[in-house]
Steps between C-alpha positions, in 0.01 A plus 500: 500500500262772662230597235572862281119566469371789639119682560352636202383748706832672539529667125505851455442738193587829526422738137699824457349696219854737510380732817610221780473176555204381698321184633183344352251399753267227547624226291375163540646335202810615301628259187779591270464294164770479306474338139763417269424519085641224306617518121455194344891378292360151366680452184507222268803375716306488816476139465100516484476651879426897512711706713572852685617798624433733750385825371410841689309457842150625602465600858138627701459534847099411608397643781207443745408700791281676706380868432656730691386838463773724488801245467780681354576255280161425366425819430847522310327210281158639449687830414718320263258269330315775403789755411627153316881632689757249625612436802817335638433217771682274796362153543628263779401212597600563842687795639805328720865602430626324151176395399454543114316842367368539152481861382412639180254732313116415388116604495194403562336320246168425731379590825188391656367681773208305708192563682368167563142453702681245740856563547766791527569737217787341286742646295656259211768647248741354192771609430668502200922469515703693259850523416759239700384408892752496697607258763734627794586269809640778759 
């Protein structure tokens, strides 16, 4: 069976804060975390072993990059982060024909913008998730 992995490298975010969609640049790392709360139903009748159920999700997107001064979509999160506006976003994982995309609506809860003595300018950002993320495979 031929291996489904793929290059990391191949993800793509794009933010649209409701002007136009458009790309954000210099990413070296993108990670979508997706968490799942759990309400606890242990009763007396749980035969002395706890148990669960899935309750609402918690999604963030982390992202790592370079600075690029200028980026459209950097500059939509700097903008945003400081307005403390929303933004919709596109996430792939890669861009070929009837690969999964994740689209939905969040801001920036952090952003980290870099001058370091030794290295190129970075640009890292959270985001925070909000409402339902949706999952299309074209």
């Amino acid at each position: 069976m031929p291996s489904l992995a793929i290059p990391g490298r191949l993800a793509t975010l794009e933010i649209d804060p409701g002007s136009g969609s458009v790309p954000y640049g210099g990413i070296i790392d993108i990670t979508m975390n997706v968490n799942v709360d759990e309400l606890e139903t242990t009763t007396h009748d749980s035969a002395g072993s706890r148990s669960y159920i899935p309750n609402h999700d918690d999604v963030t997107l982390d992202v790592s990059g370079r600075w690029f001064d200028g980026d459209p979509g950097q500059e939509v999160v700097l903008t945003a982060i400081f307005a403390k506006t929303t933004f919709d976003f596109t996430f792939q994982m890669e861009t070929s024909a009837g690969k999964k995309v994740y689209t939905g609506s969040a801001f920036a809860t952090t952003a980290n913008p870099s001058g370091p003595l030794d290295d190129t300018g970075g640009m890292d950002v959270t985001f925070r998730c909000s409402s339902v993320i949706q999952s299309v495979q074209p």
